[in-house]
Each structure stands twice: as C-alpha cells, then as structure tokens.
VMD Tcl script that draws the C-alpha trace (Angstrom):
set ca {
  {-63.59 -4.10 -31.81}
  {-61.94 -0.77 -31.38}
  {-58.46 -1.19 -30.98}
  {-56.59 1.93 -30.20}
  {-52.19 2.53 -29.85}
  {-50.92 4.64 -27.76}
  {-48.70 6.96 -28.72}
  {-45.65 6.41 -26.75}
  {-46.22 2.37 -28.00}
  {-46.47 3.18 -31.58}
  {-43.27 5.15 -31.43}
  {-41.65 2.53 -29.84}
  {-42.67 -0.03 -32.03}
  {-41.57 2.29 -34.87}
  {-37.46 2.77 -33.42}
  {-37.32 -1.20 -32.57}
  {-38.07 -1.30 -36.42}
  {-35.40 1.18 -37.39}
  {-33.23 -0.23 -34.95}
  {-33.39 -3.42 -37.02}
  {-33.15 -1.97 -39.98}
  {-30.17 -0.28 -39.30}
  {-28.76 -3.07 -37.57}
  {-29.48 -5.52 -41.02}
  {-27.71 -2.69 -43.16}
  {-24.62 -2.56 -40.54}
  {-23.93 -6.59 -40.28}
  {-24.16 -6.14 -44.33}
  {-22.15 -3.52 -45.07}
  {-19.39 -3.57 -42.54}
  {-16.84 -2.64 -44.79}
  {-18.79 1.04 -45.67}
  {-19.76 1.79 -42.29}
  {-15.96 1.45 -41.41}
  {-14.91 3.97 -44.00}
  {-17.70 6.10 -42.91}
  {-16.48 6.08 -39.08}
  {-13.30 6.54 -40.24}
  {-14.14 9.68 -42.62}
  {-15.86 10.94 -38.96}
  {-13.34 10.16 -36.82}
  {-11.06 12.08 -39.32}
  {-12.91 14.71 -39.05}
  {-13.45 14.93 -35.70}
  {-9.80 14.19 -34.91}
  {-9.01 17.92 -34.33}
  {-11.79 18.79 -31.56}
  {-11.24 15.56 -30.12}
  {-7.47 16.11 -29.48}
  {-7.89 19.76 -28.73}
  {-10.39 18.85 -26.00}
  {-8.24 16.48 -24.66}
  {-5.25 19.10 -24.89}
  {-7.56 21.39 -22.78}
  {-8.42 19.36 -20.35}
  {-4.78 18.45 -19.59}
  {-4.00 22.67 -19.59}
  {-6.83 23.02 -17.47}
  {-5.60 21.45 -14.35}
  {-2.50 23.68 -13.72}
  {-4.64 26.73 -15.40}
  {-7.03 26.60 -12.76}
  {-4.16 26.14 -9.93}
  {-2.37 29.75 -11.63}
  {-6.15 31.18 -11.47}
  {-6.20 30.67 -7.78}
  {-2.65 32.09 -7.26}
  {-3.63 34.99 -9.37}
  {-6.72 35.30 -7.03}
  {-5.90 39.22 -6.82}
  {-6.76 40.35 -9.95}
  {-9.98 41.50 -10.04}
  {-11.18 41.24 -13.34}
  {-12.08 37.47 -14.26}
  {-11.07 37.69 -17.57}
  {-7.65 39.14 -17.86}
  {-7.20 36.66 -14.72}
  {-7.89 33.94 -17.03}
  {-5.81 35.24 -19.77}
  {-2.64 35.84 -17.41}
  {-3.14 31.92 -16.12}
  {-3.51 30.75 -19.60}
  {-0.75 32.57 -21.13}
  {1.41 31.32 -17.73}
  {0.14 28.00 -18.25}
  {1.29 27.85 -21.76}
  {4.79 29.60 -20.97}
  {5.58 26.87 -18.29}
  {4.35 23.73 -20.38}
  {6.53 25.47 -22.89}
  {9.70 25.35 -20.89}
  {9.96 22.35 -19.98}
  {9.51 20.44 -23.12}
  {12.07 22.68 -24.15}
  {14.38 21.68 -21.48}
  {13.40 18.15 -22.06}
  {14.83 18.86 -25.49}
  {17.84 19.97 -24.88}
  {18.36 17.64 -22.39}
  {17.63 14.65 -24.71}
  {18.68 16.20 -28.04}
  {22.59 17.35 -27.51}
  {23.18 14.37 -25.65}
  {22.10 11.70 -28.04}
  {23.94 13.71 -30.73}
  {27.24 13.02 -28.09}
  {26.39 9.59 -27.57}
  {25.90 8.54 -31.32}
  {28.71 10.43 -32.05}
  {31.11 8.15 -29.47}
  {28.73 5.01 -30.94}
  {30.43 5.59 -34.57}
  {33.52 5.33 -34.11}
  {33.11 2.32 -31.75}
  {30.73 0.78 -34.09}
  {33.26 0.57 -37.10}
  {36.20 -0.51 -34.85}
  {33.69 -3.53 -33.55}
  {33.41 -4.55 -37.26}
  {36.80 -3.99 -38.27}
  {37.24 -6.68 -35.65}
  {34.84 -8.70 -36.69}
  {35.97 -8.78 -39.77}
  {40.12 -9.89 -39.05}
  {38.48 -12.61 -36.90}
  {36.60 -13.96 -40.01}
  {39.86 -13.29 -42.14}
  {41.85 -15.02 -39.39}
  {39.49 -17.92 -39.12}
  {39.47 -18.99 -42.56}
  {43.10 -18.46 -42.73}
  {43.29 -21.13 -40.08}
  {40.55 -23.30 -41.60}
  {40.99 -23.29 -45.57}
  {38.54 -26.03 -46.06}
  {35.51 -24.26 -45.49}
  {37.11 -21.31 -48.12}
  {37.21 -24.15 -50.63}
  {33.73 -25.52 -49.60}
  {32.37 -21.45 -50.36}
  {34.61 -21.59 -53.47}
  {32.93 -25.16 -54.43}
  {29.32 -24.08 -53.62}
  {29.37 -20.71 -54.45}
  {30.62 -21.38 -58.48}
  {31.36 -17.27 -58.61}
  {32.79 -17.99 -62.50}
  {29.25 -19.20 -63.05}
  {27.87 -16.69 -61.49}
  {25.37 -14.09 -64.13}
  {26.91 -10.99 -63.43}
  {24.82 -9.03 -65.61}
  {21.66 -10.50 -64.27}
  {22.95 -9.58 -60.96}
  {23.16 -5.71 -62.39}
  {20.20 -5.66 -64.20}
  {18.50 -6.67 -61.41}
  {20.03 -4.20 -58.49}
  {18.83 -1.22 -61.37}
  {15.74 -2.32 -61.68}
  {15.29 -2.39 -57.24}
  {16.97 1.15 -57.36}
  {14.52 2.34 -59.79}
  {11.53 0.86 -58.28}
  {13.17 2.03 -54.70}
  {13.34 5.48 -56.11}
  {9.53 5.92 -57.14}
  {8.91 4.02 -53.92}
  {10.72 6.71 -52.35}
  {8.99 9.35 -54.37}
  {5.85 8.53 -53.61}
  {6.28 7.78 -50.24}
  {7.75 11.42 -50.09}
  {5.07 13.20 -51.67}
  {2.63 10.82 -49.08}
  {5.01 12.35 -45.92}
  {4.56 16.08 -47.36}
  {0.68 15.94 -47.03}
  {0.67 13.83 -43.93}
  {2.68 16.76 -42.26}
  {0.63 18.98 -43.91}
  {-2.37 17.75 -42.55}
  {-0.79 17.40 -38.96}
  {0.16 20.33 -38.90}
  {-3.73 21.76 -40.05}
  {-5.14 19.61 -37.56}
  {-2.46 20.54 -34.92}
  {-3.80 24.39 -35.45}
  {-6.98 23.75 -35.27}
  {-6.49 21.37 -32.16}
  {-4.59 24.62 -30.45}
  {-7.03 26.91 -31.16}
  {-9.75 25.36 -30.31}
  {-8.48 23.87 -26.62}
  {-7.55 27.60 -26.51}
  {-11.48 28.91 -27.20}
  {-12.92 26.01 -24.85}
  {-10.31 27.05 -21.87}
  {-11.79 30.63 -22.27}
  {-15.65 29.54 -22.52}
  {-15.71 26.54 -20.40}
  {-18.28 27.50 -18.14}
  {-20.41 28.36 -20.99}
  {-19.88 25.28 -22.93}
  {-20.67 23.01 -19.70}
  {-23.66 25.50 -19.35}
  {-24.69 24.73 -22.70}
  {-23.88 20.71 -22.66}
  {-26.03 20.52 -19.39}
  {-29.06 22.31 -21.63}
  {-28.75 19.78 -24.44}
  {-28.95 17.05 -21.84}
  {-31.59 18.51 -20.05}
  {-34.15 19.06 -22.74}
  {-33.48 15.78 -24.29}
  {-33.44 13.65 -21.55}
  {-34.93 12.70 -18.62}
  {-34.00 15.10 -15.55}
  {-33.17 11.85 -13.46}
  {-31.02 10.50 -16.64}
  {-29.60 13.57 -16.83}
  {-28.65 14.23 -12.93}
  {-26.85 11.15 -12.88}
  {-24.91 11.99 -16.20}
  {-23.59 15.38 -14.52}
  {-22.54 13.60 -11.31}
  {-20.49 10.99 -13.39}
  {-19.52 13.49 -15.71}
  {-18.02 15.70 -11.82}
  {-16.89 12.68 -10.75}
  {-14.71 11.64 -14.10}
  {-13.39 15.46 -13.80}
  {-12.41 15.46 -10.34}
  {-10.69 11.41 -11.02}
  {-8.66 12.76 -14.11}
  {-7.44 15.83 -12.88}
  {-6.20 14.33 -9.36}
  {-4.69 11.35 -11.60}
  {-2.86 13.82 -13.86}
  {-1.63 15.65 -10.86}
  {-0.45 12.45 -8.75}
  {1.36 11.22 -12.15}
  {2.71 14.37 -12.45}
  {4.49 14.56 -9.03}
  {5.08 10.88 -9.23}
  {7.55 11.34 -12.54}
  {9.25 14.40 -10.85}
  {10.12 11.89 -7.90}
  {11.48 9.11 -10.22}
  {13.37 11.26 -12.03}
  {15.29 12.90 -8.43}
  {15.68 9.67 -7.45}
  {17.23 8.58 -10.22}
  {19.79 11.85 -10.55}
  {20.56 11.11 -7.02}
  {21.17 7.77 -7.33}
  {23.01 7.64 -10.52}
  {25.26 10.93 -8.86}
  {26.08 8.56 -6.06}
  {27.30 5.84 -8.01}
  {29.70 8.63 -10.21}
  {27.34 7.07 -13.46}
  {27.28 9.17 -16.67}
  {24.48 11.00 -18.51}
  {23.12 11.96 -15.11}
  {20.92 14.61 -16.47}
  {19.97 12.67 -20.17}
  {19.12 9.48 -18.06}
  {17.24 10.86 -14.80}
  {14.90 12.88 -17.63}
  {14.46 9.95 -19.82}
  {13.06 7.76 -17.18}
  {11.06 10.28 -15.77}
  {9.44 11.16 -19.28}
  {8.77 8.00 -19.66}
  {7.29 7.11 -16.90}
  {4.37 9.16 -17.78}
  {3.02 5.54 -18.81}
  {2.19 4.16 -15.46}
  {4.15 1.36 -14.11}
  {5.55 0.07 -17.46}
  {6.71 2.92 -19.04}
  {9.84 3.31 -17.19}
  {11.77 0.72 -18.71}
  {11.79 2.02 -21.85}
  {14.06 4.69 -19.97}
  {15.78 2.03 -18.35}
  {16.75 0.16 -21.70}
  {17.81 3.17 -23.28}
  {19.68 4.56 -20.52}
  {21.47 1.02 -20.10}
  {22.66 1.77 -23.89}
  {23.75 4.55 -23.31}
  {25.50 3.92 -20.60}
  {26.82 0.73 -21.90}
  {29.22 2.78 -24.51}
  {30.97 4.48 -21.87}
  {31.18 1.89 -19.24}
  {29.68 -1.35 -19.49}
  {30.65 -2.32 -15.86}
  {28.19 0.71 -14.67}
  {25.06 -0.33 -17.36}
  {24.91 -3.49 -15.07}
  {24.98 -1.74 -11.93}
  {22.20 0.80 -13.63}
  {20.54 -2.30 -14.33}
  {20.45 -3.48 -11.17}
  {19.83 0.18 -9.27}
  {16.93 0.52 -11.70}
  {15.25 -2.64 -10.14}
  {15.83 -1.62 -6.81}
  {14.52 2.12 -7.84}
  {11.25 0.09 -9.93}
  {10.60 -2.00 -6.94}
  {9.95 1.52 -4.72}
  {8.43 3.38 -7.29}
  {5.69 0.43 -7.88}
  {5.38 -1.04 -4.33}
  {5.73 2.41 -2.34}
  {5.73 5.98 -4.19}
  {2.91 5.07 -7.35}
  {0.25 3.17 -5.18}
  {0.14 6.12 -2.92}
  {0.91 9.16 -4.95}
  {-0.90 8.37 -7.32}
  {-3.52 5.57 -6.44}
  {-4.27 7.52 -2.95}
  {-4.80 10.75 -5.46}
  {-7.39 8.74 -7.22}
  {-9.22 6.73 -4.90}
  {-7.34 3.57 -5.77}
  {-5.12 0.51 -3.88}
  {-2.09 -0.20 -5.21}
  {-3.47 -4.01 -6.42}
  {-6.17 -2.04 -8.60}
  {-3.91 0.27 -10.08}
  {-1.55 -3.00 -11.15}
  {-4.71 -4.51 -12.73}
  {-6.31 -1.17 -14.40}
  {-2.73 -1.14 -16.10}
  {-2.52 -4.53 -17.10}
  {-5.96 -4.55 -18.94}
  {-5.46 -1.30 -20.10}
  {-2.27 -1.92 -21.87}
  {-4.09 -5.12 -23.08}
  {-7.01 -3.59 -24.75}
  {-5.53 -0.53 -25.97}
  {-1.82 -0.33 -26.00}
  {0.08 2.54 -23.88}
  {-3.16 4.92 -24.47}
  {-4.94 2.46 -22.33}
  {-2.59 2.36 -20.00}
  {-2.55 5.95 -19.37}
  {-6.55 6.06 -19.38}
  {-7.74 3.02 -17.84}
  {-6.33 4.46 -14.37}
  {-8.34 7.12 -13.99}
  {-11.71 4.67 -15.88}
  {-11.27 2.33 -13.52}
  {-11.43 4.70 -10.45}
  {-14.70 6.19 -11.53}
  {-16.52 2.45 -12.00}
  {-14.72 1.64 -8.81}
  {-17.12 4.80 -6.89}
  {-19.96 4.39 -9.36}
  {-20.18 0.22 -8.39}
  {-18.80 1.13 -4.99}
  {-22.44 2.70 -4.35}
  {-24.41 0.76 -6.24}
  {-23.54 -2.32 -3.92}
  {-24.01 0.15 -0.78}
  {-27.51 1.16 -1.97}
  {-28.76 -2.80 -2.89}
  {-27.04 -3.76 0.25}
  {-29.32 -1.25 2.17}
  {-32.17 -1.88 0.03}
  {-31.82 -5.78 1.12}
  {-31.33 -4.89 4.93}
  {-27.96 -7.27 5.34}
  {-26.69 -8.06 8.83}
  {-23.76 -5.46 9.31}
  {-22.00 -8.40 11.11}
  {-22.12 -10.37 7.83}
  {-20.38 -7.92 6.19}
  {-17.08 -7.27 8.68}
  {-13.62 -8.01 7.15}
  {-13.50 -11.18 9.42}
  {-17.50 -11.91 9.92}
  {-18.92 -14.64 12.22}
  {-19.68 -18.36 10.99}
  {-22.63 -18.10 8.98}
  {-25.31 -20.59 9.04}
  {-25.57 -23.40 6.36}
  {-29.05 -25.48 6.00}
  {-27.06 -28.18 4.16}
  {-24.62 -28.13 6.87}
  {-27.43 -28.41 9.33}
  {-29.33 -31.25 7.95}
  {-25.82 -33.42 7.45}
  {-25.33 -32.44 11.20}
  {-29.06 -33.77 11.64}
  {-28.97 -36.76 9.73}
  {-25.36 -37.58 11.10}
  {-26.92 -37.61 14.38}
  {-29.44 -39.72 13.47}
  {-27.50 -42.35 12.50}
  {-25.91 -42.39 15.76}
  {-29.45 -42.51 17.38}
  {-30.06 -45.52 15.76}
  {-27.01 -47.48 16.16}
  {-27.39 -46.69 19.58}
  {-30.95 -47.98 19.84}
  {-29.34 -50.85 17.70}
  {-26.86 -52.12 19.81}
  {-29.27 -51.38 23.43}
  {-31.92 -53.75 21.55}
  {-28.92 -56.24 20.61}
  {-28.10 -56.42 23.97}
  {-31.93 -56.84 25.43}
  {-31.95 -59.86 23.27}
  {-29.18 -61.38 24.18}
  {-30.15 -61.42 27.70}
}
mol new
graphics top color blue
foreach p $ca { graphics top sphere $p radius 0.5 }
foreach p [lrange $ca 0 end-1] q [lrange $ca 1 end] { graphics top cylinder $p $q radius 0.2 }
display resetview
C-alpha cells in the first residue's frame, strides 16, 4: 500500500513536534528562559522606548507639518516641524521645572523650621508629663537597669553597622554610577533613534508592510494593517484628548484656587495637571501633595482644597474626561472607568495610561465582529432595539398550555360532577 504525505501535512506535523519540544524545554527551564527574556528585553529596551518616544512626538509633529504646509520641500518641512516639535516639548518641561523646583525648595524651607519647633514641643510635653507623673520615670529607671547596661557592646556594635553601612553605601554607589551610566546610553540611543524613525517613517511602515506581506497570508496581513490604522488613529486621538483634558484641570484649578485667595497657585494648578496625565486616578497624587503643601501655610485652606478638589474630581470624571477624552477615542464614560480600573490592576499606572486607548481598539474590532455574525445569522432588527418587543418563550408557551389544560379538565370535572348528581 502506497502511502504518500503531503507536503504541507508533513511540515505541519514537523512544527507541532517542535512546538512540543520547545514547550517541554520552557516548563523545565523556566528560570533560563527568564534570564534570557530579560537579557532581550534589555537589549531591546532602547528601540522599544525610542519608538514609543516617537510615536508620542509624532502627533504634534504631524499637526506643525500641516501648519508648515507652505514650504515646499518635504524634507526641510519635516526638519522645521521636528526641530519645532522638540523646542516646544522642551519648554514646557522646563517650565514645569521651574514651576515645581523653586517652590518645593520654598516650601521645605518654611517645613524646617516648623518641623523642629513641632518637636521641640513634643519634647517639653514629654518632659512635662513625666514631671507630673514620676512613677512611670521610676518604672523606665526599674526596667531599663542603664548601670547594667554593656556600654561597650553597645559601641562595638554601632562600629561595626557604620562599617558595614559604609561598604553598603559603597557598593551601592558604584551600582548607581553604572545604572546612570547605562540610562543615560540607552537614553541616547532611545533619542536618536525616535529621531531616525520620525524622519523615515513612511519608509519603515513601507518596509514593515513588505515583511508582512511576503510572510503571511495577504488576508492575514490586510487585517493586521487595518488594526495596526486603527491602533494609530485610537492612540494619537487619546494622547490628544488627554492632552487638552490636563490643560483644563490645571485652569480650573488656578482659577479656583485664585478665587478662594489659596497659596501656591501656580506650584499646585501644575502639579495636578501633571499628574493627571494618569487618567482618572492620577490626580490625587496632586491633590495630596498640594494639601501638604498647603497645609504649612494654612491648614484652614488644605481642608477647603480638600474639599474644592472633590468638587473639581467629580467634573473632571463625570463631565470633562468622558467626553474629552472618551468622545476622542470612541469610548463612554462607564468604559473608560473600567479600562482604568483593570488597567491599573494588571499593570500599575503604565496600564492605566495604555489600557484606554487597548480597550477602544477591541471595543471597534468586537464592535464588528458581532455586526458581521449578526448579519451572517439574519436577526430580527426588532430584536435588537434598545427596548425590543416581548420575545417568544416555548417553555413559557407550553406552561401557558398545560396551565390551560388543567383548567379544561376541572371544568369537565365539575360539569360531569354535576350530571351525576342530578
């Protein structure tokens, strides 16, 4: 008996195999594959963060390409947005800087001094109190035994945690001077290369569409392109809504806090609107800090911050974000709360940021996948209105049946009990 394989079968056959090989050799050695993902993902660190850096640039590069729309030549058009682009992002984290920086200086500065009059306090209420109670002195004196005590234990011990601190400390410098050294390597690279992908970015989506295209199937790779448009389009509205959603928390907060005469007007309103760059949430960091702050110049006004911060939050989550932002992207307001939520669930204030934006492009991609198996399966359209008619139910039906069969009966019952009796 001739038994022949097919080609396509016998390569098939051959990658299940591999792919249970290589699954046996990952459940085995978990511990190496994680250093080897890690040694990767080090690697890859720098491209990875200088794509993301570009694709944050891009979005108010290609809104300075379109005002520059005059210049003729494309390149130097893209140079003069770039260069703009870079100037403005430039700008304001300096002026977020010294914003934040001189005023914190002030602040801890006032804090000091405040600080070591609180414990100068404390510490006459302590002297007063055992003044006023000398039996719990004697019970220290009692339990304590100080004339007991080994002193030179005591010593030899405190040299030997300042010499272990001290190569603790040595180390851990000599750790912090390569760690910044290779931050800082990775932070060039990072630059340079969102710099080189804003320049070629046409070519390198020219190029990723080739790689897909001769490796995959063109139907695969149509719908890859369209999700890959659709994820570009969802992040780059998102970053713009969150954007113009932090410049209107932050006015309304100057505003607000000018109103009420409050101090650290300008140090506050940018705090809060810095960081609220993590959706919902990330305000009251802001809030808490600002509260401090506050609270060492006045702490009658911290509680009235307090409270005009929840009255500011309430609008900002129930009013301005759902439809700044959530309209931007395609989003209500409910699915924005519960994109956040998981997000900040699964991975911390990254996920936050990103599941936004994630959770928009399922929402389209499952959005028409229900549309195209509802059309497939040729549902009523009356079924599917927000308040649709009362369907039918067959075990509702045959209850209603056998209910009034019952009835039947006892009818026919009590007409035969009456024949009878007659």
């Amino acid at each position: 008996m001739d038994i022949r394989i097919e080609k396509k079968t016998l390569r098939n056959i051959v990658l299940v195999i591999l792919g249970f090989v290589l699954l046996y050799w990952v459940l085995n050695q978990t511990n190496h594959v994680i250093g080897i993902a890690k040694r990767v993902m080090d690697i890859l660190s720098p491209f990875i963060i200088g794509s993301v850096l570009a694709f944050i640039l891009n979005v108010p590069m290609r809104a300075f390409e379109r005002l520059f729309v005059g210049i003729k030549n494309e390149k130097f058009r893209r140079v003069c947005a770039l260069l703009v682009t870079i100037l403005a992002v430039f700008l304001i984290l300096t002026l977020v800087f010294l914003l934040l920086i001189p005023q914190l200086s002030d602040t801890v500065q006032s804090l000091i001094p405040k600080l070591q009059t609180f414990a100068l306090r404390v510490e006459e209420q302590a002297d007063a109190f055992l003044t006023e109670h000398p039996e719990v002195m004697q019970w220290i004196m009692e339990n304590t035994d100080l004339e007991k005590f080994d002193w030179p234990s005591l010593a030899q011990n405190m040299l030997n945690v300042v010499g272990d601190s001290l190569s603790t400390i040595f180390t851990r410098t000599i750790s912090a001077i390569g760690s910044v050294t290779s931050g800082f390597i990775t932070g060039f690279i990072a630059v340079a290369f969102s710099v080189y992908s804003l320049f070629q970015k046409e070519t390198l989506a020219r190029q990723g569409r080739k790689l897909m295209y001769a490796f995959l199937p063109e139907r695969v790779s149509d719908y890859i392109v369209r999700v890959l448009r659709l994820a570009n389009s969802t992040f780059s509205n998102f970053l713009s809504g969150q954007c113009l959603e932090v410049c209107i928390l932050g006015t309304m907060f100057a505003i607000s806090m000018a109103i009420f005469r409050m101090p650290y007007i300008p140090l506050v309103s940018v705090l809060v609107a810095v960081t609220a760059f993590i959706p919902v949430v990330g305000a009251w960091v802001g809030c808490i800090v600002g509260a401090f702050l506050i609270l060492v110049a006045n702490p009658l006004q911290a509680v009235w911050f307090v409270v005009m911060f929840l009255v500011l939050q309430q609008i900002e989550n129930n009013v301005i974000y759902p439809r700044v932002v959530g309209t931007s992207i395609g989003l209500s307001g409910m699915w924005v709360l519960v994109a956040v939520a998981l997000g900040g669930e699964l991975m911390g204030v990254a996920g936050m940021f990103l599941m936004i934006p994630l959770t928009s492009v399922m929402y389209c991609l499952m959005r028409e996948l229900i549309q195209n198996r509802l059309d497939g399966r040729q549902v009523e359209p009356e079924k599917l209105q927000a308040q649709p008619p009362e369907l039918r139910s067959h075990f509702k039906e045959k209850r209603e049946k056998k209910r009034k069969k019952l009835e039947l009966k006892k009818l026919m019952d009590k007409v035969g009990h009456k024949d009878n009796t007659k």
